[in-house]
C-alpha positions as CSV (number, residue, x, y, z in Angstrom):
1,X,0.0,0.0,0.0
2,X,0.9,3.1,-0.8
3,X,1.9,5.7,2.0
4,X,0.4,9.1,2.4
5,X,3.4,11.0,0.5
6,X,3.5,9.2,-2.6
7,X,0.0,9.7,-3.0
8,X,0.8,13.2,-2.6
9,X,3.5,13.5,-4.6
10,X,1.5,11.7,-7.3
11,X,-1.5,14.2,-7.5
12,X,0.9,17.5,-7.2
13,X,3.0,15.7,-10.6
14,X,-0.9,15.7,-12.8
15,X,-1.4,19.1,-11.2
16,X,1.5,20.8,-12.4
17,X,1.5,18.4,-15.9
18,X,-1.8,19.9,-16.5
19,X,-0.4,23.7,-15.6
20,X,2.3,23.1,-18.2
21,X,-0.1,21.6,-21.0
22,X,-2.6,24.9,-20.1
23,X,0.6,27.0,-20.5
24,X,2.1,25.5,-23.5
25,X,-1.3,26.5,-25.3
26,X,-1.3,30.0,-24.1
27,X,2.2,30.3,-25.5
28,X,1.2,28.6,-28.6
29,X,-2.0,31.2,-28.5
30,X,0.0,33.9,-28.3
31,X,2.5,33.1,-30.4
32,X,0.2,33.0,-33.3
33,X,-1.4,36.5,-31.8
34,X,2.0,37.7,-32.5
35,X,2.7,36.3,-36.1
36,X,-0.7,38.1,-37.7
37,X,-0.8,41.3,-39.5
38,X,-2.2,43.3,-41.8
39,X,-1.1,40.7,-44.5
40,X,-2.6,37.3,-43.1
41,X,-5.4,38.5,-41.2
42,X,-8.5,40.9,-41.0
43,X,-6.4,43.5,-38.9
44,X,-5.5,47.1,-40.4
45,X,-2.1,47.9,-41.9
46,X,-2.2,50.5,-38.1
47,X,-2.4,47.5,-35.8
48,X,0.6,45.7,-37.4
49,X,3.8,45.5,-35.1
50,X,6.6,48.0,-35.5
51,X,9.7,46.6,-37.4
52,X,11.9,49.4,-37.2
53,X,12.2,49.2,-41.0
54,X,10.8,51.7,-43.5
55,X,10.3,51.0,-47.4
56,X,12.8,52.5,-49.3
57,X,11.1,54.8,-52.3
58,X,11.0,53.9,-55.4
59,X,13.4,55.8,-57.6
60,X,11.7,54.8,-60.9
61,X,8.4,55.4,-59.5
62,X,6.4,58.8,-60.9
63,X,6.2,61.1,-58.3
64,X,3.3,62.2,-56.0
65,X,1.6,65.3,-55.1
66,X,1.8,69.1,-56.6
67,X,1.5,69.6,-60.2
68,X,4.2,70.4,-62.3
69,X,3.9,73.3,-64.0
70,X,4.4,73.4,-68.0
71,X,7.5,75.5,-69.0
72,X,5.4,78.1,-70.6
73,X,3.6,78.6,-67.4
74,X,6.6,78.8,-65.2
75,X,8.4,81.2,-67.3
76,X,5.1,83.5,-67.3
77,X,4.9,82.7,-63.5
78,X,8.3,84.0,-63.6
79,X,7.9,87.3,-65.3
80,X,4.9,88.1,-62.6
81,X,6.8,87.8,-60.0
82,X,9.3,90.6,-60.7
């Protein structure tokens, strides 16, 4: 028969076997928490994690945002101005 400690020693060992298997699937959970973005789930490109990296620009790509003005415009702009 078994004495009083082992039987205590055996319950505390499925105890803390089922602590680890609970925290092995919240590390696995959050693990996968930390591997979405933008890219492979429904989350906005804001929510993504930093990387410290920015995108380089594009050299050959056409640039955004005033207009250019025509040469014949800008040299008439010019004359105003004086």
């Amino acid at each position: 028969m078994e004495d009083e400690s082992q039987i205590h020693w055996k319950e505390r060992y499925f105890e803390l076997l089922k602590k680890v298997e609970a925290l092995e699937a919240e590390v696995k959970r959050l693990r996968e928490l930390l591997e979405t973005n933008s890219k492979n789930s429904s989350k906005p490109p804001s929510q993504d994690p930093y990387s410290g990296q920015r995108d380089e620009p594009n050299p050959l790509a056409p640039q955004t945002g005033g207009s250019q003005a025509t040469p014949a415009i800008a040299g008439l702009l010019c004359h105003l101005a004086k």
